[in-house]
C-alpha positions as CSV (number, residue, x, y, z in Angstrom):
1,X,22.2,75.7,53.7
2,X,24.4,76.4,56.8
3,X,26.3,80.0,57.2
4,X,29.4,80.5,55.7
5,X,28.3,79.4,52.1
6,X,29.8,75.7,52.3
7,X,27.9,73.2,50.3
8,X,27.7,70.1,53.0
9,X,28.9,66.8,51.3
10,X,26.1,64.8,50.4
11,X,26.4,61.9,52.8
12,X,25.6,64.2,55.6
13,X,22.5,65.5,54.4
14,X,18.8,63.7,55.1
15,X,18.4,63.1,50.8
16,X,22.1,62.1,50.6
17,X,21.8,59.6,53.2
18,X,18.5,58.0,51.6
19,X,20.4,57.8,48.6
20,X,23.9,56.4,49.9
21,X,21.8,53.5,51.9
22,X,21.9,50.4,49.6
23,X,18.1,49.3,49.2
24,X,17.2,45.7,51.0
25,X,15.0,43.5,49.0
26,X,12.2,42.2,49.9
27,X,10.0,39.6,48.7
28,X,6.8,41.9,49.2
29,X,8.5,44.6,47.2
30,X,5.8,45.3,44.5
31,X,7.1,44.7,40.7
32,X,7.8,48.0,38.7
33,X,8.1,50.2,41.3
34,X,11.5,52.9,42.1
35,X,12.2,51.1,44.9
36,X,12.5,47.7,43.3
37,X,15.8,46.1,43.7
38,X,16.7,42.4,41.8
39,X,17.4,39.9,44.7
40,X,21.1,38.6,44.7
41,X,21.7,35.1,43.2
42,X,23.6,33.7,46.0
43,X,24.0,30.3,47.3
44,X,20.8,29.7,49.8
45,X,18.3,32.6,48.9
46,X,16.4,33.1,46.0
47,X,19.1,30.7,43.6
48,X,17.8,28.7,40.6
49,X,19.0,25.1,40.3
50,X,19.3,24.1,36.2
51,X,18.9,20.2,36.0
52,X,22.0,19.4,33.5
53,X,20.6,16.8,31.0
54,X,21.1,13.0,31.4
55,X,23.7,11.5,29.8
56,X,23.2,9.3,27.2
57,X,20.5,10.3,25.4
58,X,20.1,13.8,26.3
59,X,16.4,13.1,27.4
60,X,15.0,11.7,31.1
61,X,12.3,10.6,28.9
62,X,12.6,6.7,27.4
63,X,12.0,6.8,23.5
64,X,8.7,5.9,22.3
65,X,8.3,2.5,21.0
66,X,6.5,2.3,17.3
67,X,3.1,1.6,16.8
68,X,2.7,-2.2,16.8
69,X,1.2,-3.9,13.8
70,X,-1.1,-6.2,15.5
71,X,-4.8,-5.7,14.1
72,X,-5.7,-8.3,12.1
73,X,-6.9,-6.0,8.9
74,X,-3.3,-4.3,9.1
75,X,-1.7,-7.5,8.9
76,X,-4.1,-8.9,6.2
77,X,-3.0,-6.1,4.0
78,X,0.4,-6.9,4.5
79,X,0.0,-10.6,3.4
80,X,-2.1,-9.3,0.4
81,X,0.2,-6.3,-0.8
82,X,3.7,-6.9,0.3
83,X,4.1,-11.0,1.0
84,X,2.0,-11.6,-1.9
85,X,0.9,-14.7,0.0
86,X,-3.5,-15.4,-0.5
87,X,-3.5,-18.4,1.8
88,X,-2.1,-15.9,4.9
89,X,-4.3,-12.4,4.0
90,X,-7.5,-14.8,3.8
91,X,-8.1,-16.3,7.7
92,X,-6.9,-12.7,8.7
93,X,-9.7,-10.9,6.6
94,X,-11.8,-13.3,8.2
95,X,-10.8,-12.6,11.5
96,X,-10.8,-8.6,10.9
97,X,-14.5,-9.3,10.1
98,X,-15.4,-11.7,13.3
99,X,-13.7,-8.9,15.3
100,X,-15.8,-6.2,13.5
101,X,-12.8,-4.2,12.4
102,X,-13.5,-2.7,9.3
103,X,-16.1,-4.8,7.8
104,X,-16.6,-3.4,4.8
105,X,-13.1,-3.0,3.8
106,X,-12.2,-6.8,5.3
107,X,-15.1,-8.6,3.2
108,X,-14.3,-6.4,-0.6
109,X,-10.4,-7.1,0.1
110,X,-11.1,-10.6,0.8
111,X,-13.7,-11.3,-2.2
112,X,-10.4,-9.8,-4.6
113,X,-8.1,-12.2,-2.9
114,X,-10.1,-15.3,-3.5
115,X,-11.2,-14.3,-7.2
116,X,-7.4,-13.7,-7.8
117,X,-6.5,-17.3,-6.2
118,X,-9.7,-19.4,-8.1
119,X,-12.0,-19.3,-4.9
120,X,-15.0,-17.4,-6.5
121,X,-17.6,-19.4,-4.6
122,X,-16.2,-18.7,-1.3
123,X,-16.0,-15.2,-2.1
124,X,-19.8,-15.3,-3.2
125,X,-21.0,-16.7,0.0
126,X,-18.7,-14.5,2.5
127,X,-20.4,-11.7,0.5
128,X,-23.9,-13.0,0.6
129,X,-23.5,-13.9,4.8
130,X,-21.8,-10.9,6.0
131,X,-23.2,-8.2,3.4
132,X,-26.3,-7.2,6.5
133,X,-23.3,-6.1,8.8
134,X,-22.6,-3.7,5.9
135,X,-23.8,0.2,5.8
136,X,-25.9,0.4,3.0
137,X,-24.3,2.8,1.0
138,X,-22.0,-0.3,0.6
139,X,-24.7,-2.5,-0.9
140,X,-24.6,-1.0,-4.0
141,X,-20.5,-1.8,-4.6
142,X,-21.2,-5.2,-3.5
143,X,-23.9,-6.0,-5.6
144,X,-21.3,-5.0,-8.2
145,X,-18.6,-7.5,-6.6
146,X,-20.8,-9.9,-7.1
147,X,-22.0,-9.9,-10.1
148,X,-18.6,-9.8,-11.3
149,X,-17.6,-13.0,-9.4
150,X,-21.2,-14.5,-10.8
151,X,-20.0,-14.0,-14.1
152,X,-16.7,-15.6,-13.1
153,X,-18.6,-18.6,-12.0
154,X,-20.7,-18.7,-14.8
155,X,-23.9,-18.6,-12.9
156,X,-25.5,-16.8,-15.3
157,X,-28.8,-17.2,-13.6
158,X,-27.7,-15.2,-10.3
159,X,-26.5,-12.7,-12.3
160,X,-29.8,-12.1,-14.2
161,X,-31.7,-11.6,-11.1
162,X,-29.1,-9.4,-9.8
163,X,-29.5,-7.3,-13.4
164,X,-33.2,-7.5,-12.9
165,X,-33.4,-6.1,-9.7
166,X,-31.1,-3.1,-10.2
167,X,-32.9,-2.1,-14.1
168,X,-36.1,-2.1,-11.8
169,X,-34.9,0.0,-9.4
170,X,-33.8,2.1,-12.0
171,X,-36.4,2.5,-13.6
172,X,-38.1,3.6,-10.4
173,X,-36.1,6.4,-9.8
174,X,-36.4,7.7,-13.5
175,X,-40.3,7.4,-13.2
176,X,-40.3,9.1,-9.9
177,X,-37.6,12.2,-11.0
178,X,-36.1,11.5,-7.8
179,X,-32.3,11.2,-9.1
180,X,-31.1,12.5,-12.4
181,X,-27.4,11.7,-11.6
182,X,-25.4,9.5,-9.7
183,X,-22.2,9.1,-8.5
184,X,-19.9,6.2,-9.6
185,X,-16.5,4.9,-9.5
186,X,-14.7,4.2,-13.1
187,X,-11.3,3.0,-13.1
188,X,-10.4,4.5,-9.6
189,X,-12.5,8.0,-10.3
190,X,-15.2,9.4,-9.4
191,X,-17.8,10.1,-12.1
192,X,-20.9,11.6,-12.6
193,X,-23.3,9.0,-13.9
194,X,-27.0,9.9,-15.4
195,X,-29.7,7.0,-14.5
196,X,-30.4,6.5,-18.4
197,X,-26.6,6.0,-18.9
198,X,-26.5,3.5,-15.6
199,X,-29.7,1.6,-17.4
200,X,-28.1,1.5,-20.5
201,X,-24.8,-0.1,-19.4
């Protein structure tokens, strides 16, 4: 402090001076520190541009067009459910199945629409040609389909051999203790079936 007692202002003193000099910014200027000053936002240095939105839509981005019905089992559905129309759902089932779309699905869909349209015997030997390219836990509905569509037809002696093979394998299982249960499908659910019940009906 100099004689006399006066307090010099504070600009004139060393700490006054550091702390009247505005701070430059710099790029290297570690985040977090005292000495960290925000950069100006001024036209040319360290400015952010904001793209305004197109007009129009209020996207850049084009909408997305919807999903295009164009596989063949999609559009065999359609003809069956909606257009109510046999004579379209049928060549399309059958080219779901040439295509190898959905197989399974494509031949059971088809043998329905041909029962429901008096073409049982096409139905029969779609199922019988095309049942290999089947997984064979399908076998089992199938052999099903087609008794019903034997009975339909009146082939009474298809449907015999059909009922012959299944009580024998049947039988097998009960001998062997393998299953005691099965699963089945009545009326849309899923049931628990015992082998003796399944030989008995």
């Amino acid at each position: 402090m100099p004689s006399g007692g006066r307090r010099l202002p504070p600009w004139t003193s060393p700490r006054g001076a550091a702390e009247a000099v505005p701070q430059r910014w710099s790029p290297c200027t570690p985040a977090g520190s005292g000495n960290h000053v925000t950069p100006p936002l001024r036209a040319g240095c360290c400015s952010y541009r904001v793209t305004p939105p197109v007009s129009g839509g209020g996207c850049s981005r084009p909408p997305r067009a919807p999903p295009a019905v164009d596989s063949p089992y999609l559009r065999a559905k359609q003809a069956q459910l909606i257009e109510k129309d046999p004579n379209k759902a049928v060549p399309l089932f059958w080219a779901a199945i040439n295509s190898g779309e959905r197989i399974e699905s494509a031949l059971k869909d088809m043998a329905t629409v041909l029962k429901q349209a008096n073409r049982a015997e096409e139905a029969i030997e779609a199922i019988r040609s095309f049942r290999h390219r089947c997984p064979n836990e399908a076998q089992e509905s199938l052999d099903n389909i087609l008794l019903d569509l034997y009975k339909k037809c009146g082939r009474t002696k298809e449907q015999i051999e059909m009922l012959t093979v299944k009580l024998r394998m049947v039988d097998e299982d009960l001998a062997s203790g393998r299953w005691k249960a099965k699963l089945s499908k009545s009326h849309g659910r899923v049931v628990y079936l015992s082998l003796r019940d399944e030989k008995a009906r």
